[in-house]
N, C-alpha and C positions, 0 to 999 in steps of 0.2 A: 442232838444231831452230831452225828460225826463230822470230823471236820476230814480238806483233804491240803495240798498242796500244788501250787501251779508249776508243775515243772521243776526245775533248780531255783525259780525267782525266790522264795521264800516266802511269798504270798499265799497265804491260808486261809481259805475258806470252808464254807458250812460244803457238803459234799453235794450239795443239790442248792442252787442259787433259785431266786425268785425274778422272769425276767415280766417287765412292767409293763411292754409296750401295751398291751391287748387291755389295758385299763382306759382310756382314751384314746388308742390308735387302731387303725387297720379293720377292729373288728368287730365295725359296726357301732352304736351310739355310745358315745363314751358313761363309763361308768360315774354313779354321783362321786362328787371329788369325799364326801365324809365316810363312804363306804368305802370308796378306793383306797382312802387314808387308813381305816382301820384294818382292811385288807394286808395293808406293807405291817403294818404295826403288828398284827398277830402271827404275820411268819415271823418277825422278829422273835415273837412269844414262842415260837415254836423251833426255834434253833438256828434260822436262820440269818445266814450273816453277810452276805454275798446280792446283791440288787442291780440288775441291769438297768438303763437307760438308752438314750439318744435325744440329740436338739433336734434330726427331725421327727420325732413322735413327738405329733401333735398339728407343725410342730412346734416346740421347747415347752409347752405346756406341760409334756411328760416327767421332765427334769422337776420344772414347779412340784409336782407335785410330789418325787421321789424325794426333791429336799424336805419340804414340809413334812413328810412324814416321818421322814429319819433323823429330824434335827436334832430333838431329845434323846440319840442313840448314837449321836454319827460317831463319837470314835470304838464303838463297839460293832462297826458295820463297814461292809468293802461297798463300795459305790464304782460301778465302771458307767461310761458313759462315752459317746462317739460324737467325730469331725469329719468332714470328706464331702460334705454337698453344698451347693451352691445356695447361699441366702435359705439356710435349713431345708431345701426342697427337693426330693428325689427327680425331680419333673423337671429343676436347672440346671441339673448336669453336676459331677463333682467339681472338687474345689480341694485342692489339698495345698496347694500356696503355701508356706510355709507364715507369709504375715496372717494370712488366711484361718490357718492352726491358731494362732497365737489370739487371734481375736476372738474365736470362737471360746478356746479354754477361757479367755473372763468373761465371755459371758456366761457360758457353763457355771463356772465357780457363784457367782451370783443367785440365777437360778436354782442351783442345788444348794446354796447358805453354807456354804463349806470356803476352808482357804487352800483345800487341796483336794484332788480328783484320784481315789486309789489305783487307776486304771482306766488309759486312758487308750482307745479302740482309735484308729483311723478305717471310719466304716465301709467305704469300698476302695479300692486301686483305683488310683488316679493319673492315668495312662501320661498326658498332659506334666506330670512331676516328677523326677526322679526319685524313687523309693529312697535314697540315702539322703535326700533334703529331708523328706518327710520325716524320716529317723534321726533326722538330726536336729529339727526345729524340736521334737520331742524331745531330743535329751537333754537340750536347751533350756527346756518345761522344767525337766527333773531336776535340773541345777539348779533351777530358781524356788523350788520346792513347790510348784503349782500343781505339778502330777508326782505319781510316784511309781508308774510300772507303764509300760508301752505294751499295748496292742494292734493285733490286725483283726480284720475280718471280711471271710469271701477270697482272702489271697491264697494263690497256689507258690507251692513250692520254692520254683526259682524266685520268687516275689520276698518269702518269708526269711530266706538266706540270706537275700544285700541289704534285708531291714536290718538282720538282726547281728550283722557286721559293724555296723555303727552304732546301734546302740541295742542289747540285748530284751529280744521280746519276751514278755512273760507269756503271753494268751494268744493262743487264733482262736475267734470266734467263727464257725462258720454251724451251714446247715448239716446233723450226723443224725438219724433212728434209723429204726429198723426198715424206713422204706426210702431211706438214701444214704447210700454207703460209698458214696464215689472216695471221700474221704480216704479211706481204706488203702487205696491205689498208692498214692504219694506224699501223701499231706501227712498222715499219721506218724510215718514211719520217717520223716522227715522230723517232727514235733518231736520224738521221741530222742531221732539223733540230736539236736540241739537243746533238749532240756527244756522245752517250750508247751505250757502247759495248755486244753484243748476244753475250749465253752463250746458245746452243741448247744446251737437253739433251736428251735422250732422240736425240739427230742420225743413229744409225741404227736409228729407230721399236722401241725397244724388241728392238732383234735383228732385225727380222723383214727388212728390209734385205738384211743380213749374208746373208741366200740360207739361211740354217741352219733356215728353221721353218718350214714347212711347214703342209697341212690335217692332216698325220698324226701331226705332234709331240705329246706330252704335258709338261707342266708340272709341276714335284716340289711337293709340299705348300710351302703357305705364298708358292706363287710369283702374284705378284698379276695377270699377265697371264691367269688361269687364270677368275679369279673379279671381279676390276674394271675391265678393257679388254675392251669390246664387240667392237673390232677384231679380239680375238684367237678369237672364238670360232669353231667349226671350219669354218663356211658361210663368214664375211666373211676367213676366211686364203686358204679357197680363191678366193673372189671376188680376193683381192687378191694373188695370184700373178703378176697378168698383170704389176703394177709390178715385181716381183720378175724375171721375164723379160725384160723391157724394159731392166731398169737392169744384168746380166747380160751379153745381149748388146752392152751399151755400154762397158761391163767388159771387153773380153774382145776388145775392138776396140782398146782401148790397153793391154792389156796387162797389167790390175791387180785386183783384188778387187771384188768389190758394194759392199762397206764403203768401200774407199780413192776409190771415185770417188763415191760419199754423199758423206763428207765433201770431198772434194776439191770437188765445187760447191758445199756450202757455203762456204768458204773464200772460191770466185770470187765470192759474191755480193757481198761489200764487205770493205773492209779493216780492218774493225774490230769482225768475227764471229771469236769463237773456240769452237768448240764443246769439248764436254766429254764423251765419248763413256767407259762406264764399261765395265770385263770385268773377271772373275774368271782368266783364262788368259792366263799372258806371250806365246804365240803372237800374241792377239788384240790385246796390249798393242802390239806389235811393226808388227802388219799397220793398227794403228787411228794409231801413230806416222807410218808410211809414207805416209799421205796427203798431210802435207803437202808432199811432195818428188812429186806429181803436180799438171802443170801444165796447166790445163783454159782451149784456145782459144777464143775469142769461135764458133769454129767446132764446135768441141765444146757448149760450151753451147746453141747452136741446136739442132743433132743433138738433145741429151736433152727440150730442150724439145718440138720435132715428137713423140719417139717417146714420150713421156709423154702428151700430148694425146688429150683422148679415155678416158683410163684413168680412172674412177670409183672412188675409195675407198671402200671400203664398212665401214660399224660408225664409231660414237662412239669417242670417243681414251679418255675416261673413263665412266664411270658416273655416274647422276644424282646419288646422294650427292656423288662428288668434282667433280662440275661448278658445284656451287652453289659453288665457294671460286675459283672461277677471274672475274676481275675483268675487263668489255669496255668 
């Protein structure tokens, strides 16, 4: 696995992370915890070195199980993980307190059986806080050696600026593929002037990417594309087939998956994106590793650009509840 770097932080990881939630959270009946274990374990086997979390997937369940599985590997492995919600619950509103922070990292650190947290996300903007408390309880972290890198995620611009004045961010985590590029605007070219390196998750749109969903799919209880992604409902999937066609046939001209040339032009965008692409199934583990060993010409990227153009996505990425925590 190649490895890439986060920005100027000097944090190095595998070029493609493995992110956890969808193991136990959000999508639908959580996975058996010994196949989920052997699930982290084998990206491990397969170059991976880079592992997302959060206390709320689950939640903190998620954590359990990211420690457990990387405990036999933890200093060969970057573990990031996230604060910001009230009593771990998207549903109580955030919480970034700064004792608030500080309670949370030992519980995290417990959880995940480590004495330090490589990266550590404050998961949404916490309107309620000043962003230089926030940035300051975390550097407080770092001094005490409990974290070792500060993250955002979901914050815009002017947000990512008075964090990273007091204490230098490595990461914004937020949402980047090919069917939401808002990114693009501000955020990136922001990240770049400050040396602040860029985690896309959800990098292929929640599966729908992947060529596997269709207007005719159904969603198993509990799976939240079903009931809080606008994009998913059965009008705006079939609306948004045509990208699903388009990126297919462009797939299929080099010789590879809808997934592996997603990520694959994420990758091209700059050298210090690493996406986090999450699965339940070693197949998908294998086919979502594979990308990074696709090599996308300035001539290929033109191509996707033309046969994208003109393609209208259709449906909100979230619902109004979940849009109000997303910080521009």
């Amino acid at each position: 696995m190649q490895k890439r770097t986060l920005g100027r932080s000097g944090l190095e990881v595998s070029a493609i992370g493995l992110g956890c939630m969808g193991l136990n959270h959000s999508y639908g009946p959580p996975v058996e915890k010994s196949v989920a274990i052997g699930l982290i374990r084998a990206a491990v086997d397969c170059g991976v070195t880079f592992f997302d979390t959060a206390e709320v997937y689950g939640p903190y369940t998620n954590e359990e199980l990211v420690g457990e599985a990387l405990a036999p590997v933890r200093e060969q492995v970057v573990i990031a993980t996230k604060f910001g919600f009230r009593a771990g619950d998207p549903a109580g509103g955030v919480d970034s307190r700064p004792a608030h922070i500080r309670e949370v990292v030992e519980a995290s650190l417990k959880r995940l059986r480590t004495g330090h947290i490589d990266l550590l996300y404050q998961h949404r903007v916490d309107p309620a806080v000043p962003i230089e408390d926030v940035a300051g309880a975390v550097k407080d972290l770092i001094g005490a050696g409990k974290v070792r890198h500060f993250g955002l995620s979901e914050a815009g611009a002017q947000a990512i600026r008075r964090a990273h004045a007091v204490q230098p961010v490595t990461a914004l985590q937020s949402e980047y593929s090919l069917w939401w590029r808002e990114p693009e605007t501000s955020v990136l070219p922001t990240l770049e002037e400050l040396g602040i390196g860029f985690v896309p998750f959800s990098p292929l749109g929640r599966g729908f990417l992947t060529g596997a969903i269709d207007a005719s799919t159904t969603f198993s209880a509990g799976d939240f594309r079903a009931t809080a992604v606008p994009r998913f409902s059965v009008a705006n999937r079939q609306a948004n087939a045509a990208l699903v066609d388009a990126l297919g046939r462009i797939a299929a001209g080099k010789g590879v998956s809808h997934a592996q040339i997603a990520l694959a032009w994420l990758l091209a965008q700059k050298p210090w994106i690493v996406p986090i692409p999450g699965t339940t199934k070693l197949p998908r583990l294998e086919e979502n590793i594979g990308a990074a060993s696709v090599a996308l010409t300035a001539g290929d990227l033109a191509a996707i650009e033309s046969a994208l153009q003109g393609i209208k996505i259709a449906g909100e990425r979230y619902s109004a509840s979940q849009q109000q925590y997303i910080n521009r």
